[in-house]
C-alpha positions as CSV (number, residue, x, y, z in Angstrom):
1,X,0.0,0.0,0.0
2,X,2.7,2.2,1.1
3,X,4.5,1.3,-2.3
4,X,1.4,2.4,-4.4
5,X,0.9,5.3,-2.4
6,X,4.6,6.6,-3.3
7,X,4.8,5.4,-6.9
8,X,1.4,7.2,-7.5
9,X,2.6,10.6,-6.8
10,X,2.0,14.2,-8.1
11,X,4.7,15.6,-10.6
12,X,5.0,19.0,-10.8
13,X,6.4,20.9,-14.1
14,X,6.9,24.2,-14.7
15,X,7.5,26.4,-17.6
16,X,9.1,29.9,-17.4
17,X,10.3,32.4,-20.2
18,X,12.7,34.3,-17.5
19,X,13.2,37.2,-19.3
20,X,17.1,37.9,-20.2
21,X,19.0,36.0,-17.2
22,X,22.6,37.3,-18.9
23,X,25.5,37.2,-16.2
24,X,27.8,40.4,-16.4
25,X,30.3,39.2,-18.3
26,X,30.8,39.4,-22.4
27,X,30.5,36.3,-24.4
28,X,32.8,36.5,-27.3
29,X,30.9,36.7,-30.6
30,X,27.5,37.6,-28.6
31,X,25.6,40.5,-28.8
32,X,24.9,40.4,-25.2
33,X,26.3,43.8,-24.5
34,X,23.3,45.3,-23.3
35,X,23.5,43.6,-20.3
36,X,26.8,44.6,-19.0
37,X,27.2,46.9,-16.2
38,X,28.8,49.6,-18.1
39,X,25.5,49.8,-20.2
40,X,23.1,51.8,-20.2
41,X,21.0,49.4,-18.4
42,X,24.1,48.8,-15.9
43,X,23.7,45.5,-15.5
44,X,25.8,45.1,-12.0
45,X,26.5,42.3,-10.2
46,X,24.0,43.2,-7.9
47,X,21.0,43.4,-10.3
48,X,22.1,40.0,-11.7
49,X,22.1,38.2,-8.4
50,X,18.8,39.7,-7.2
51,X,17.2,38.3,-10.8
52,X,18.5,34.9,-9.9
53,X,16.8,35.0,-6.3
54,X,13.8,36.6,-7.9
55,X,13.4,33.9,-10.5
56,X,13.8,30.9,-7.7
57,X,11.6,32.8,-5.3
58,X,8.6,32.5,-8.5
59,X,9.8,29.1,-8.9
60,X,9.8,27.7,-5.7
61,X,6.3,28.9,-5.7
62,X,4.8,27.4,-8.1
63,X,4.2,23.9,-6.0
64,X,2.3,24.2,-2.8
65,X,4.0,20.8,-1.8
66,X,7.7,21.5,-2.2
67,X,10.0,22.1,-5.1
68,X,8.5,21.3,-8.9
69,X,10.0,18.2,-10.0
70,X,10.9,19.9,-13.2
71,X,10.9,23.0,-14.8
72,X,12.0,24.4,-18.5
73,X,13.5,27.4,-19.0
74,X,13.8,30.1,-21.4
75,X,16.3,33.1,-22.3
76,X,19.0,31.9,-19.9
77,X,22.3,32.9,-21.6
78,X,25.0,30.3,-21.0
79,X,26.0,27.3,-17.9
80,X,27.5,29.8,-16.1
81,X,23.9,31.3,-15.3
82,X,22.3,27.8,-14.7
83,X,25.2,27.2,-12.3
84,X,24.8,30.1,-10.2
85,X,20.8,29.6,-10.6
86,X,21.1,26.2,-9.4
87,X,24.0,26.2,-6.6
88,X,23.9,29.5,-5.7
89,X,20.2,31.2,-5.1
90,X,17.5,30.8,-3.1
91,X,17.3,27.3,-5.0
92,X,20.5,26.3,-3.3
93,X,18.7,23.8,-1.2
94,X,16.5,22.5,-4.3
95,X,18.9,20.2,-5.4
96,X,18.4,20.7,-8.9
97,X,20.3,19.4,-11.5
98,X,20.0,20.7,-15.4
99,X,20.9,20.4,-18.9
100,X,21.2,22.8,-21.8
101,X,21.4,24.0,-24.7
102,X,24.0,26.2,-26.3
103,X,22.8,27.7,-29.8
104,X,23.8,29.9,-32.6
105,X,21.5,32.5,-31.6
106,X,23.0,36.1,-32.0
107,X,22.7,37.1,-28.2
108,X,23.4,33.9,-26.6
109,X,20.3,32.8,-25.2
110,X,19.3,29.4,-25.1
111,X,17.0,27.0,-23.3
112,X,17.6,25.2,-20.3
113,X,15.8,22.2,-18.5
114,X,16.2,21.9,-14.5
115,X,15.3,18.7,-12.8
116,X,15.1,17.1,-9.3
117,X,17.2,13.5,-9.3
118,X,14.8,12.6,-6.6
119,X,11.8,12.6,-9.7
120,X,13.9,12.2,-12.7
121,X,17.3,10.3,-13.8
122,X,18.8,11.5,-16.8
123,X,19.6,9.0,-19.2
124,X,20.4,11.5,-21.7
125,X,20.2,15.0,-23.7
126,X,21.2,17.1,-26.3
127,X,20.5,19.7,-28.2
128,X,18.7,19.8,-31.6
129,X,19.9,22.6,-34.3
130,X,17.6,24.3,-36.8
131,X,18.7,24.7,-40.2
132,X,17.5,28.2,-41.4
133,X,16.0,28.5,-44.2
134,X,15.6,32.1,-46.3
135,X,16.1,35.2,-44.8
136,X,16.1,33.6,-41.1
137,X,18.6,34.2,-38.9
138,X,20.2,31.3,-36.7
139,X,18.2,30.4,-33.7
140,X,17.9,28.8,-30.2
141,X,18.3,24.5,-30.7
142,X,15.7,22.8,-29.2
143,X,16.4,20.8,-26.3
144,X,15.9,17.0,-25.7
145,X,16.0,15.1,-22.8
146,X,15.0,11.5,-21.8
147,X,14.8,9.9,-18.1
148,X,13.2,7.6,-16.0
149,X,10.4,8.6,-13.4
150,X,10.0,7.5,-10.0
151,X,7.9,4.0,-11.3
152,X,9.8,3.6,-13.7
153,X,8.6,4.8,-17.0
154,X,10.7,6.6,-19.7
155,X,10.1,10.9,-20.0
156,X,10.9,12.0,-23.1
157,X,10.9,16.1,-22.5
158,X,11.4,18.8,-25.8
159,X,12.1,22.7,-24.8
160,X,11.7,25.0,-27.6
161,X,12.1,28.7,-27.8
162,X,10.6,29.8,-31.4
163,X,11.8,32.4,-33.8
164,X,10.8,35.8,-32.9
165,X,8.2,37.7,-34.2
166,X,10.6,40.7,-35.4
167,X,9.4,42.1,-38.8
168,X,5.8,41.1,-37.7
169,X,3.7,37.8,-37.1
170,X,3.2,37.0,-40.9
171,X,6.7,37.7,-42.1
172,X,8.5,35.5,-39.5
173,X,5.9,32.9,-39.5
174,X,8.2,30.7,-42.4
175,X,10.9,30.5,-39.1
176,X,8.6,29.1,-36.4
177,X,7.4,27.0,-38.9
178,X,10.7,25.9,-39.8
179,X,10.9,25.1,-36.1
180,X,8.0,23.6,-35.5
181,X,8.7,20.9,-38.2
182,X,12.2,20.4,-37.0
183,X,10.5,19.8,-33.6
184,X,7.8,17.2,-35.7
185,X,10.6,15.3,-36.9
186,X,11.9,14.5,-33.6
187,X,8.8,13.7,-32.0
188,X,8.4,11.3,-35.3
189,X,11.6,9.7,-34.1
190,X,11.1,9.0,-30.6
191,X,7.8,7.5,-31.4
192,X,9.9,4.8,-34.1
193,X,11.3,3.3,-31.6
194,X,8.7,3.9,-28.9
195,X,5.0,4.0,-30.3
196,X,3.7,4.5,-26.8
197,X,6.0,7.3,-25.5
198,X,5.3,8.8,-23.1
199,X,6.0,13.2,-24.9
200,X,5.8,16.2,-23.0
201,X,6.6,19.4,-25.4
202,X,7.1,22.9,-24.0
203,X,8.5,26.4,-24.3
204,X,7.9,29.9,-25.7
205,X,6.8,29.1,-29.2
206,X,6.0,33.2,-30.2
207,X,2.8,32.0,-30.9
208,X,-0.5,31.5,-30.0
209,X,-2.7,28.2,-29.9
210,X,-4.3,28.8,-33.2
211,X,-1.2,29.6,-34.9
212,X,-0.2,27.8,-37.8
213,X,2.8,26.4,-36.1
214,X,0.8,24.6,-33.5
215,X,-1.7,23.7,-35.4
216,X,1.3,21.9,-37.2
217,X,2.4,20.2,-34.6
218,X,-1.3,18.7,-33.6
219,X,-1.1,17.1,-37.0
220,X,1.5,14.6,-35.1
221,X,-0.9,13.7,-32.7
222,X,0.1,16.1,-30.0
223,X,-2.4,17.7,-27.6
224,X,-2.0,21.1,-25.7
225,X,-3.0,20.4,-22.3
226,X,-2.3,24.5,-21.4
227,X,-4.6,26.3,-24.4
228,X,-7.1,27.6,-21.6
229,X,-5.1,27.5,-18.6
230,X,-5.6,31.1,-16.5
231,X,-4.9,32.2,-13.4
232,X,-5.5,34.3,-10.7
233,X,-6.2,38.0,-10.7
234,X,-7.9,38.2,-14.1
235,X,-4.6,36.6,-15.6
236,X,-5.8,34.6,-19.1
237,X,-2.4,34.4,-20.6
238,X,1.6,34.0,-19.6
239,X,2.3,37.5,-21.6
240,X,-0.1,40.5,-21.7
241,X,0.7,43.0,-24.6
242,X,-1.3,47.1,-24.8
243,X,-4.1,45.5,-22.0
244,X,-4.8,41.9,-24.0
245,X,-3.7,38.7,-22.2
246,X,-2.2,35.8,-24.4
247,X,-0.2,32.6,-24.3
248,X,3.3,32.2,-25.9
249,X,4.0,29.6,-23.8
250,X,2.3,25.7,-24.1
251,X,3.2,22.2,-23.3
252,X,1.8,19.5,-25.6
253,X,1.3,15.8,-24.7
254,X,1.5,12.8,-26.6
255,X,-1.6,10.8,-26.1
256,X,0.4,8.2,-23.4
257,X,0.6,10.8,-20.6
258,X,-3.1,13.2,-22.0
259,X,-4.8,11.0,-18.9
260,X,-1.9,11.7,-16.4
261,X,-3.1,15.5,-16.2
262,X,-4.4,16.4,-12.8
263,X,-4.2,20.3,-13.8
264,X,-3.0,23.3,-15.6
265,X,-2.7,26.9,-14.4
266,X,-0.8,30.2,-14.8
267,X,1.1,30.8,-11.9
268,X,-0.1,34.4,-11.1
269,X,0.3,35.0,-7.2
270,X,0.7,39.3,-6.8
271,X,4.5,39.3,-6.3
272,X,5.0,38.6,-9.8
273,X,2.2,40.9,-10.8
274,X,2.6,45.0,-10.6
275,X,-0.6,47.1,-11.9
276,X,-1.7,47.8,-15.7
277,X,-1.3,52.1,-15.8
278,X,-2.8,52.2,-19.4
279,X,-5.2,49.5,-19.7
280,X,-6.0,48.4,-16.3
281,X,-5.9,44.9,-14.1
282,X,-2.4,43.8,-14.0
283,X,0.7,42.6,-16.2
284,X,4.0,40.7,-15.0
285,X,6.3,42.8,-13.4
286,X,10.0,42.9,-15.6
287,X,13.4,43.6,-14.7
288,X,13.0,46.6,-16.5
289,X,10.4,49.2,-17.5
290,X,12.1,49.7,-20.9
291,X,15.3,51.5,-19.5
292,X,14.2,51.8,-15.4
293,X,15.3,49.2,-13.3
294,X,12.7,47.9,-11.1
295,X,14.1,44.9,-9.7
296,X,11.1,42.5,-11.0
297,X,10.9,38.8,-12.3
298,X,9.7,38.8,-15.7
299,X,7.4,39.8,-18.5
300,X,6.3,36.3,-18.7
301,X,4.7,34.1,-16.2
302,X,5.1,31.1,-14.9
303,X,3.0,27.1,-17.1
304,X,2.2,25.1,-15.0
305,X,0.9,21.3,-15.2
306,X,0.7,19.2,-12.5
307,X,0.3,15.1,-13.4
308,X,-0.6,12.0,-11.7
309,X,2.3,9.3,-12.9
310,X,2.1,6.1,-11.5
């Protein structure tokens, strides 16, 4: 009984665009020099360990019943950042271990995947480049990584961070389809060898449910468990732009784990929240207020899904 009871246990995972986590050093070749501390933004030491706690003070909230078992990350800039996240913050104590990505992308930002060993054994990951195609610039890799769960069963886990949406939605939308199908092709290959797999897919895609990169990716038999997740406060997306809520951020499902879902939310709790000026209610409360410093989280917030794996 006591077996059952602990093999049949709630597994928290976690989404969370942080918002440009960049330490305050250069990375040769990266355009990261906005966030130095001789910037105009003067990005000090300071600021950059006060985003860390910040960013582990919204994640450890996001389970009621200790730390999330997992959580994806994007728009960290290098190890160095996961490092200091991981062994150094207020999530010193989580024992968290990650993996990550480190992509061609222009500023150095990439995706990252932190995970409790007491949930989740790595068995392996790596990252997964994107061939641009016309006019596209080079972009974040998606992230794979597999492991076994506490009873036993194999986790396949994709962390994507789509091409912008610089140059507007319709223009760009050739690069996140390009993604998306890069993506597709994975899934395809994981489910070769394992029909039954057990899929979960998440990151900031730059797009919305109904967008035809999505709608791509449900062709593969992929369900988004997160298209009408809300949360408290009026919240009814992870990123509010000129007073209108809306999700960038999803996790799909392969059909093996659609049952395990006990529940989906935006993590909206008021710390991470500051008030709307213009257009009312509330929005996430950033780093920055274009150039003012304000010592906030992110313009994101949190995805959250909670399952029942047995």
């Amino acid at each position: 009984m006591f077996l059952s009871l602990l093999l049949s246990s709630f597994f928290t995972f976690v989404e969370y665009n942080v918002e440009n986590v960049f330490d305050t050093r250069h990375d040769e070749g990266k355009q990261d020099t906005e966030f130095l501390p001789e910037s105009t933004k003067q990005w000090t030491e300071k600021r950059y360990w006060r985003k860390l706690d910040n960013i582990g003070k919204a994640i450890l909230s996001c389970s009621p019943d200790g730390v999330p078992d997992m959580v994806a990350l994007c728009e960290v800039e290098n190890d160095a950042t996961l490092r200091d996240l991981t062994k150094r913050s207020v999530l010193r104590n989580a024992g968290y271990e990650y993996v990550m990505t480190e992509s061609p992308d222009a500023r150095g930002i990439d995706v990252a995947l932190m995970y409790s060993p007491f949930s989740f054994k790595l068995i392996r990951s790596y990252g997964i480049g994107i061939k641009p195609i016309e006019k596209m610039r080079p972009t974040r890799d998606i992230l794979y990584a597999c492991g076994q769960l506490v009873g036993g069963d194999t986790l396949h886990v994709f962390v994507i961070h789509a091409p912008s949406r610089n140059g507007g939605e319709k223009a760009s939308r050739p690069f996140r389809l390009c993604a998306a199908e890069r993506l597709a092709q994975s899934v395809d290959s994981v489910r070769a060898l394992s029909p039954n797999a057990k899929i979960l897919i998440t990151g900031d895609f730059n797009d919305y449910h109904d967008s035809p990169a999505l709608l791509q990716l449900y062709r593969h038999d992929l369900k988004n468990i997160t298209k009408d997740a809300k949360g408290q406060y009026g919240v009814k997306g992870t990123y509010r732009y000129k007073g209108e809520w809306n999700s960038l951020d999803h996790m799909l499902v392969s059909p093996a784990i659609y049952n395990k879902v006990e529940s989906t939310f935006i993590h909206s709790p008021k710390f991470l929240l500051e008030k709307d000026k213009f257009y009312g209610g509330y929005l996430p409360k950033r780093t920055y207020k274009g150039m003012t410093y304000q010592s906030g989280y992110s313009d994101h917030l949190p995805l959250v899904a909670r399952f029942r794996f047995e």
